[in-house]
Structures are given as C-alpha cells and as structure tokens.
C-alpha positions in Angstrom: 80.4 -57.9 5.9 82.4 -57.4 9.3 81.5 -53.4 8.9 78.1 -54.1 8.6 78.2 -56.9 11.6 80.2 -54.1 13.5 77.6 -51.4 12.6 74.8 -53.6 13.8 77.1 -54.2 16.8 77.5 -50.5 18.0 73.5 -50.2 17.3 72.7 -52.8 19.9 75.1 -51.4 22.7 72.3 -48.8 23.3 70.6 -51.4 24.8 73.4 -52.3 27.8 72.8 -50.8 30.8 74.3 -47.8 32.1 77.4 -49.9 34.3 78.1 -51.7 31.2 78.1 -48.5 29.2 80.5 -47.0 31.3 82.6 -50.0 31.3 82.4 -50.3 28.0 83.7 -46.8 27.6 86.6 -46.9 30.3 88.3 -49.7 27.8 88.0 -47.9 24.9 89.5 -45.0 25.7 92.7 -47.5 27.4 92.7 -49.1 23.4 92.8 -45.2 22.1 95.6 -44.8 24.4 97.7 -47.8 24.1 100.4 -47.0 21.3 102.3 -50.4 22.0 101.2 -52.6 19.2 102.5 -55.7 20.5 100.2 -54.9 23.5 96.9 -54.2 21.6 97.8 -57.4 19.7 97.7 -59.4 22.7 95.0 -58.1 23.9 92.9 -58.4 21.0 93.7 -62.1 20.6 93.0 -63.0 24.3 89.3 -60.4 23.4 88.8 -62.7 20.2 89.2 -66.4 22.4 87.2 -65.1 25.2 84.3 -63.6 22.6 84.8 -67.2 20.6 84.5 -69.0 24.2 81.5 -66.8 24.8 79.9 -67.8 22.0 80.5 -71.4 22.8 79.2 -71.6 26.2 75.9 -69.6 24.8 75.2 -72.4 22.2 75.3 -74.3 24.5 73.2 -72.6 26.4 70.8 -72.0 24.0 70.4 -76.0 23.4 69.8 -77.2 26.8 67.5 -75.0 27.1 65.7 -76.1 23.8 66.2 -79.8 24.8 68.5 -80.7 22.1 71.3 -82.1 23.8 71.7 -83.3 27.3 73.1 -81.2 30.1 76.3 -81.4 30.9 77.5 -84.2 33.8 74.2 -85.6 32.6 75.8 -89.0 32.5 78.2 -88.6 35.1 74.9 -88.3 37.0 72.8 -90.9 35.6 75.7 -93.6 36.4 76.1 -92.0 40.6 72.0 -93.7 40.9 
C-alpha cells in the first residue's frame, strides 16, 4: 500500500511547476547527503506533522468551501453584531 501511494506520489510531481521541481530536487539531494540518522529522523518527523497539519487545514478547506461546516471565527463574528 504505502509503495503504491508513494508510486502514485512520484507520478503526480510531474505536474509541479518547474520552481517547485527544483525545490523539490535541492532537498533530496541534502536527504541523500545527510549520513546522521538522528538528523534525518528529526527531520522526517517534523516532514510527517507538517504533511499531517497540511492535510488538516486542506479538509478544512475543502468543507467550507462545500458548505459543510461554518467558517472559522464564524461565531466569534456573529456574537461582535
């Protein structure tokens, strides 16, 4: 499963534009370099909370913008009328 989801990862980075290509490159050839484990350990679990936070705040996204829950500070809002 996470090969495939990887797989179908690497297929879409096609897509990213050429700045993001480039950046995308530059930090994996710093990973290929790195030979401190400890170091690519912490750097993949602070990779792994931003992704995760990512992930939040585009859910989140995704419902506002399909009306299912109410934006946020809506209330804080609604009570300053």
């Amino acid at each position: 499963m996470f090969v495939t989801c990887c797989n179908d990862i690497c297929a879409s980075m096609t897509e990213h534009s050429l700045s993001r290509q480039f950046a995308i490159t530059m930090h994996e050839r710093a990973i290929e370099s790195c030979d401190d484990i400890e170091q690519l350990r912490s750097v993949a679990k602070m990779l792994l909370r931003a992704w995760q936070l990512q992930a939040s705040f585009t859910e989140d996204y995704a419902a506002q913008l399909m009306h299912l829950t109410p934006p946020p500070f809506a209330s804080t809002s609604r009570a300053a009328e």
